[in-house]
N, C-alpha and C positions, 0 to 999 in steps of 0.2 A: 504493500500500500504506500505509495504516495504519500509524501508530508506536506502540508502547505509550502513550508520552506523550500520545496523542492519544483515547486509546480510554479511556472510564470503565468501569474493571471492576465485575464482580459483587460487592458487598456483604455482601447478603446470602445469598448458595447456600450451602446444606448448613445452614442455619437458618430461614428463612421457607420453602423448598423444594429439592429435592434438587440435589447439586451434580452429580451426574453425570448427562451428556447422555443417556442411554436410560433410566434411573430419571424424570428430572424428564419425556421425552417421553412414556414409558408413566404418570404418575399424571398429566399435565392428557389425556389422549385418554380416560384413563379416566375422570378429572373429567365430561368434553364428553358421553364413550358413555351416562354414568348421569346426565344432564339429564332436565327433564322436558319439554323446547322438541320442536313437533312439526319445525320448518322451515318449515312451511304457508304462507308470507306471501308478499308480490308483491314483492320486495326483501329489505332489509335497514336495521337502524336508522343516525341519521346519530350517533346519540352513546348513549355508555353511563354510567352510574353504578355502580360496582361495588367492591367491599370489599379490603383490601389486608393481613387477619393472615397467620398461614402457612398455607400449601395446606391443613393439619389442619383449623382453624378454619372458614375463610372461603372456599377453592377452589371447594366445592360450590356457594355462591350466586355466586361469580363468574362459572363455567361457565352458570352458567342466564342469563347476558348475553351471554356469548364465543359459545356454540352459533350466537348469533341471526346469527352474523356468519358464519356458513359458505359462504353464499353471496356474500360480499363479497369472497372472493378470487379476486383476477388483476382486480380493479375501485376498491378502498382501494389505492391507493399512499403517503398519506400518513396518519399517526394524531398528533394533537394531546392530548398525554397532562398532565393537570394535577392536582395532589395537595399536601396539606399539609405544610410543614414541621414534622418530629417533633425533629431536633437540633439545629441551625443557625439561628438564627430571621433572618429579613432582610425588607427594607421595600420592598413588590413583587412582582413575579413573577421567579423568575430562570429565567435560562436557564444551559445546563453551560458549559464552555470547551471540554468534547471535542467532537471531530467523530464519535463512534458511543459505542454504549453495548454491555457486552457481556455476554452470557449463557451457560452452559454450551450451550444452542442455538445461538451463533453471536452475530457483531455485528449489532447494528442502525443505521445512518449517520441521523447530524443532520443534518432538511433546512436548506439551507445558505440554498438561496433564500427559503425561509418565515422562516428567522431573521432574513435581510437586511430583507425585508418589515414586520419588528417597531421597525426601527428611527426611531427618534424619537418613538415611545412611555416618557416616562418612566417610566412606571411597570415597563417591563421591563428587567432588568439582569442582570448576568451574575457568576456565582462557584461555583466550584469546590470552596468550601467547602461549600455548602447540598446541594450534590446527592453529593459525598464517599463517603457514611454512610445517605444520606437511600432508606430503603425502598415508600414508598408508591408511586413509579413504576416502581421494578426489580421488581418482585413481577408486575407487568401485561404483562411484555415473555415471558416463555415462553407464556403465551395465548395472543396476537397472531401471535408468531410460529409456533405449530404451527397457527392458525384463516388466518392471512392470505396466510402462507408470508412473501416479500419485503416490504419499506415503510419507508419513512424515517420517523424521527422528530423531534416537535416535544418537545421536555419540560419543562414550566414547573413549578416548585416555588413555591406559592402562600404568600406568607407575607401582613404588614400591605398589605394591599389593603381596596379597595371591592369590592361586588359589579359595579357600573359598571365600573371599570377592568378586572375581568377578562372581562366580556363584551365591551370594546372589544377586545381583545386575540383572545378567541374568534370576534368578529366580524369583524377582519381576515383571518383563516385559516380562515373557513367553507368556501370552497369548492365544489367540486361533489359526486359517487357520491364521485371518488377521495379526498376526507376525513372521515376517523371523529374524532371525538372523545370521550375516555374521561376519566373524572371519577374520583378515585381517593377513597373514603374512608370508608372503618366511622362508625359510630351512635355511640350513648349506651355507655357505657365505665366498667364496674363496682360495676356496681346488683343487686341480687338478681333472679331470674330474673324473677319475675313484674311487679313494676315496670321494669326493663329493656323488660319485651312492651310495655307501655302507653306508655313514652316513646318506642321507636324506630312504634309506630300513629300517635302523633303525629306523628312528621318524617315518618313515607310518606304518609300524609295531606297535609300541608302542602307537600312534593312536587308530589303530585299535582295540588295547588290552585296550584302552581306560586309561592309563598310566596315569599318571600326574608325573612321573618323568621325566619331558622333559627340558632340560636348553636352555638356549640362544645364546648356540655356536650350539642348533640343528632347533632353529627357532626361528627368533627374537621376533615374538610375540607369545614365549612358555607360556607366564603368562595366556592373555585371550583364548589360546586354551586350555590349562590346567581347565581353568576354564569351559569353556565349557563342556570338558571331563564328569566334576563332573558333571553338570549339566545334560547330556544330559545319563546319567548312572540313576541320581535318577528319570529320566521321561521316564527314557527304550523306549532313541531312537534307532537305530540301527546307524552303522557307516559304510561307505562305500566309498573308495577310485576310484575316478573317472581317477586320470592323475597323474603320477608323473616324471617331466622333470628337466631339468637345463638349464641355460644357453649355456650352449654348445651345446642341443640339437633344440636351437630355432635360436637364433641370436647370437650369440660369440663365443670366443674361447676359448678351453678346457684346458688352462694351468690354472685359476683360474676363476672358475664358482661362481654361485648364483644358490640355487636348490628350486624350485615351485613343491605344489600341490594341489590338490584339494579332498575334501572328502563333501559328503552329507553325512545328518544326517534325517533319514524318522522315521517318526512316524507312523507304521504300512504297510502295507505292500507292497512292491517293485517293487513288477509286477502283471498283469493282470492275474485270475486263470478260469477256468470251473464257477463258482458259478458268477462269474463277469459278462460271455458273458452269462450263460441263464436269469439273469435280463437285459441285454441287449435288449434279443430276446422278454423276455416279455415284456418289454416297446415297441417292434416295431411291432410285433404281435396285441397290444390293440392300439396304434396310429392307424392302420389300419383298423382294425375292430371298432374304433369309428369312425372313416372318411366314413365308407361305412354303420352305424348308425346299426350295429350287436350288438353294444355291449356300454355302456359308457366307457368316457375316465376317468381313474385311474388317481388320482395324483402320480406324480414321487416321487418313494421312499425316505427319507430323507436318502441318503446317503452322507459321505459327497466326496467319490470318484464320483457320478456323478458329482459335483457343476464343477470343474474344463471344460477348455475348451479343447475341442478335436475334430482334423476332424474324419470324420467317411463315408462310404458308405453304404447305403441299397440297398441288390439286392436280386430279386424276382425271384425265378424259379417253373415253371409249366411244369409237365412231362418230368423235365430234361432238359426245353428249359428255356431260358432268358425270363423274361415275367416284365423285368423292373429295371433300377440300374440309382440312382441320387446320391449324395451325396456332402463332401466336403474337398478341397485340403488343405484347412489352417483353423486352428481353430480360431473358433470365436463367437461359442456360446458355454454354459454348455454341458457337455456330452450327461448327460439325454434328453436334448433338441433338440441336435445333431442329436439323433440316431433316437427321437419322429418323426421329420422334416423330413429325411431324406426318413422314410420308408413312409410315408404317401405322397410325393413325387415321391419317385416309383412304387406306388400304382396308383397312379389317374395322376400323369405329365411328367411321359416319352413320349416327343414327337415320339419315333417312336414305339407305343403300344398306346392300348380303353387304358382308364381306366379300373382297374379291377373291375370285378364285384362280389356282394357278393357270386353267384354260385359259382366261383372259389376260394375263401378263402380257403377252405378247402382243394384243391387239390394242393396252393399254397406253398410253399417252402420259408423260410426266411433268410438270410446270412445279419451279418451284420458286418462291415469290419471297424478295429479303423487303424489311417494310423498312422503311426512318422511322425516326422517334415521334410519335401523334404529339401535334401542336395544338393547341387549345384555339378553337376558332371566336372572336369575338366579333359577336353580329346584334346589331340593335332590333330586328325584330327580323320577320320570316323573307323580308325583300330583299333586306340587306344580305343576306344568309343567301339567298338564291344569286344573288348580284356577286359573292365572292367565290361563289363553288366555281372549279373547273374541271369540267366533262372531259373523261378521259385520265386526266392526271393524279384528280383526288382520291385516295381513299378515304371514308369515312366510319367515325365510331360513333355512334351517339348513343345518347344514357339520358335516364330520364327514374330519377329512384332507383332500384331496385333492377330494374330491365336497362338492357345493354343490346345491343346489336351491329354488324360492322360489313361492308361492302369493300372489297379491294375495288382498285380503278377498272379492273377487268369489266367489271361486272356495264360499265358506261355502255360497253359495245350494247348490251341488250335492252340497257335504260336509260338512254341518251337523253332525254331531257331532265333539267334538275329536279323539276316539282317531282315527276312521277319516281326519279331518284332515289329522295326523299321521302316519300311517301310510301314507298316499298319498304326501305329502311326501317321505317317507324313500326312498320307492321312486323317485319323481319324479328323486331325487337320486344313485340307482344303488345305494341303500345294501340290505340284505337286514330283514326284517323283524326279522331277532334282537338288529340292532346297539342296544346300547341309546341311549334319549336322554339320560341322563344325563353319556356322553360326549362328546353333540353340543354345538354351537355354535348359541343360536338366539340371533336378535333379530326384533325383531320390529317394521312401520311403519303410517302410517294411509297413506291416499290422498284425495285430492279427485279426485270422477272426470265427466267431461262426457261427453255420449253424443247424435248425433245424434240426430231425431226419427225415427220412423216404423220402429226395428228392435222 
């Protein structure tokens, strides 16, 4: 157990974000719900760059970095968190003297053996002053914690350094999937709106070009991003700009802004391709064919794009007709395992279809469908709702109490207008035609969907 003495408490709660544990849980889930990230990628990023005012300010472009990592949990065990000194100035990197950090969400424990690992790097030192007071990494830990669930933490407070010394530092703690490293630190800092846009164009630029000429009138914490830069150059991540706002475009006023953003840094490759979904198919094809004892069951390839979690559907077509579709709306197991589940599911447990039988294997048809993360759709009443759907691309969930029901975009081919859309849905869902949608619950996803040949 944990001593106070030993545990750095929350700083700032109830001023940079909410001190109470279901206030601060309900605004970052809501943060995450109103992302514009679809999930779509074969993984998850190894590092993030993302902004540290209050929730008001800077949450929203934060969230569009944190979303990306939804699949990173129960796989990040540890996160390496490094951010600028804003009151304490010191010569280094420090590290805390506690052994956890703690949040209205709960404590987060300092990895003890990462820390040990730092040792006889001068350039890392340790005080209890710098980190005290010091907001740039407390501000990142209710994210992590509601995206990652459990993980230990690294927390360097980046003061007079090189960008060198803090990549040697990022470079001994790189690790494998199980480390994220996150970059803590807002733009160019109280310039009128429209010059503000044109300096923080410049640092994501320069970012992008992966620079290390970046000074501290362009981001306060230009030293640990600099260092990243190098870092993330000699392990040829890619860099990728997700959000870039200010102040002025979230909560203030544009005569003297604070400008945020966010960039992921992936280690191979970005999005889902042809070669992805026909291992897909073959994992759901042999899940099948060993369920119906055709065939043994293969172990899942050591990829390490399936390990992560993804919803997914399996759907079965025979001679062009539906002949079985189950699957799932929020991830929650490994991909591989996902799609394993999913097809051997709509094979033998679609309550309204037999089971299939191994005669039909063969004349059987496999689709199998990865979803994004369902975004919460906000509509002022049934017009607006109709005015923002799009036919063809959306999938929808809607819930309304107790009943739930859900349409992949497939389904548009045969209910191409929204109302009737809609209105299937609602029934889909046991609901009566009167109940309004105004009272429902929709969100709405995309899909990437693979489809054997020859249905």
């Amino acid at each position: 157990m944990l001593t106070m003495a030993s545990v750095r408490p929350a700083a700032v709660a109830g001023m940079f974000y909410p001190a109470a544990p279901r206030e601060l849980a309900r605004e970052v889930d809501d943060m995450l719900a109103h992302s514009a990230t679809s999930g779509l990628a074969p993984g998850f990023p190894k590092a993030l760059i993302v902004p540290h005012a209050g929730y008001v300010y800077s949450g929203s472009v934060a969230a569009e970095a944190y979303d990306r990592l939804r699949p990173a949990r129960g796989i990040v065990r540890r996160v390496v968190l490094l951010g600028p000194c804003h009151r304490v100035p010191v010569r280094g990197l420090a590290l805390p003297e506690a052994a956890a950090f703690a949040t209205p969400l709960g404590q987060v424990p300092i990895d003890q053996e990462a820390v040990k690992s730092l040792a006889g790097l001068p350039q890392v030192v340790v005080s209890r002053a710098v980190h005290a007071e010091e907001h740039a990494l407390e501000v990142q830990l209710p994210f992590l914690q509601r995206v990652l669930g459990e993980f230990s933490l690294v927390p360097l407070a980046v003061g007079a350094a090189t960008p060198e010394q803090v990549a040697e530092v990022i470079d001994r703690l790189w690790g494998g999937a199980e480390t994220l490293i996150v970059i803590s630190s807002d733009l160019s800092h109280y310039h009128p709106y429209a010059e503000a846009c044109a300096i923080d164009r410049g640092t994501a630029e320069a970012i992008l070009d992966y620079s290390t000429e970046i000074d501290h009138e362009q981001a306060c914490g230009a030293t640990p991003i600099a260092g990243m830069l190098l870092a993330a150059k000699r392990h040829r991540l890619k860099v990728e700009l997700l959000d870039l706002r200010n102040s002025g475009d979230t909560a203030g006023g544009r005569g003297r802004v604070v400008g945020y953003a966010a960039f992921a840094f992936w280690d191979g490759a970005q999005s889902f391709a042809e070669e992805h979904g026909r291992t897909l198919l073959d994992i759901a094809r042999n899940s099948i064919e060993a369920a119906l004892g055709v065939s043994e069951l293969k172990l899942l390839p050591d990829e390490p794009w399936l390990k992560p979690a993804h919803a997914t559907f399996g759907t079965l077509t025979r001679n062009g007709r539906l002949r079985g579709c189950i699957g799932s709306l929020e991830a929650h197991r490994p991909l591989g395992e996902d799609v394993r589940h999913n097809a051997r599911a709509a094979a033998l447990s679609d309550p309204r279809f037999p089971p299939l039988t191994s005669e039909e294997l063969a004349s059987t048809r496999i689709e199998v469908s990865l979803l994004s993360t369902p975004k919460l759709l906000a509509f002022a009443d049934h017009a607006d709702l109709m005015a923002q759907l799009r036919p063809g691309e959306d999938g929808l969930i809607l819930e309304y109490g107790e009943a739930r029901g859900t349409f992949l975009p497939q389904v548009w081919d045969s209910l191409p207008d929204p109302e009737q859309f809609v209105a299937e849905l609602k029934r889909k869902a046991g609901l009566s035609p009167g109940v309004s949608t105004a009272k429902c619950r929709i969100q709405r996803y995309r899909v990437l969907k693979w489809k054997e040949d020859g249905a």
